[in-house]
N, C-alpha and C positions, 0 to 999 in steps of 0.2 A: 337331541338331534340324532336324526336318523341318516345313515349315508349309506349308501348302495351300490356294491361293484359291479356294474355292469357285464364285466364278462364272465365273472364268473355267477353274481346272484347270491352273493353273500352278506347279508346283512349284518352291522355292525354297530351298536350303541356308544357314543362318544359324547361329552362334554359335561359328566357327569361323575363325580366322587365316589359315589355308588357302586360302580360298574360291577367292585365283583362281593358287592351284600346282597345279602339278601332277608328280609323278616323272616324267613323258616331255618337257615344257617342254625345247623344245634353243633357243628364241629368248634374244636377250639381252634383260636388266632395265637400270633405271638404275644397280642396283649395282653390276652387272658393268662399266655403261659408264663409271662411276667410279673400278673397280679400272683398267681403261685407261687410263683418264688419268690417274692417280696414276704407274701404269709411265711412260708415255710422258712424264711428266716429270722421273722418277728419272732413266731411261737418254736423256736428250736432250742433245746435244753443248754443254756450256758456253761456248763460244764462239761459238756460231751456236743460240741458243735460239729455238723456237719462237713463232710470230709470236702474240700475242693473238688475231687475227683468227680465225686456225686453230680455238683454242677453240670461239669463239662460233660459229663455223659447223660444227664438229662437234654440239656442242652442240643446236643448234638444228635440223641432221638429224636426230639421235636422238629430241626430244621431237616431230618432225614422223611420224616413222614408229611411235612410239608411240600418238600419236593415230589415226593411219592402221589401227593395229590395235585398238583400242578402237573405232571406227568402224564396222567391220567385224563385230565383236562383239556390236555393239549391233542393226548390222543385221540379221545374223542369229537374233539373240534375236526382234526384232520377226516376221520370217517364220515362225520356229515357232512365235510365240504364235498367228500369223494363220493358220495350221492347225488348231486347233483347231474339233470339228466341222464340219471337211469332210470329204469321202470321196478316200484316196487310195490308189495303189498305192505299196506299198515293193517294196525289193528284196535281198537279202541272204543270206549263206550261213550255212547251218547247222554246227553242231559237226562234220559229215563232211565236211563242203566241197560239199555240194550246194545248187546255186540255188535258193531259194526266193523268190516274190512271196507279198505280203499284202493283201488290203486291205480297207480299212474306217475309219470314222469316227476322225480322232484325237482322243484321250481326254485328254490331257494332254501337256505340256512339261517336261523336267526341267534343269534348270537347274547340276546338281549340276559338272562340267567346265565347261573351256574353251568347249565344242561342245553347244549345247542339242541334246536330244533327244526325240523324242516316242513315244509309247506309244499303237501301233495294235491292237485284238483283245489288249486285255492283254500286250504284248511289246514289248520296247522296241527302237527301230531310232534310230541315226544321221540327222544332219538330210538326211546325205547318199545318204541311203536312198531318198529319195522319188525315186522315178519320172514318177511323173503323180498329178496332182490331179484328177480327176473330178468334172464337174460333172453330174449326173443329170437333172436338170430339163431342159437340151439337149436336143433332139431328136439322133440319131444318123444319119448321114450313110445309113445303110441306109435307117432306120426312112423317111428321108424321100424315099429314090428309090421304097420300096414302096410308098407314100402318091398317087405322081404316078400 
């Protein structure tokens, strides 16, 4: 199910388990850092076991670099909402493999991956797409030596 803020143009995917997998996901989760630790305490030498210490400071790397990427996440969610009508250039290839720039007011944010993305002239581009943000109202560095 698809739902749509209207004032701002923010598209959002809801009703779904999913929401934040994805089939290309090559980072680790907490599961996996569980199944680690499950091994790494099967195959740990009986006689010289692992210190408690080791744990909690594993442990507590992982839920450090977890937040680190949800942080991240977050921030960039906020930057492609904060595009929304401006005028920008993207940039990006087409199904042949030719360069193409675009640009024009962004329309919307979608939210639907990992990686929000926005939709310029009806097309959707990568957040990584954006080249330049144009602010028009500027005077232009020409416009203003023609001027003197």
């Amino acid at each position: 199910m698809t739902t749509t803020n209207s004032v701002y143009g923010v598209n959002t995917y809801a009703g779904s388990s999913k929401l934040n997998q994805s089939s290309h996901n090559t980072s680790l989760n907490m599961q996996d850092f569980l199944q680690l630790l499950v091994a790494q305490l099967t195959n740990q030498n009986v006689l010289e076991p692992m210190d408690n210490t080791d744990f909690i400071a594993q442990m507590a790397q992982f839920t450090m670099l977890q937040s680190i990427e949800t942080l991240s996440q977050v921030g960039n969610t906020q930057y492609a909402a904060s595009l929304i009508g401006k005028n920008v250039i993207v940039a990006a290839y087409d199904s042949t493999g030719k360069y193409m720039q675009d640009q024009g007011l962004v329309e919307s944010v979608n939210l639907f991956d990992e990686q929000p993305s926005i939709i310029v002239n009806g097309k959707q581009y990568n957040l990584a797409s954006v080249m330049q943000i144009v602010n028009e109202t500027a005077s232009q560095p020409e416009e203003q030596a023609s001027a003197q």
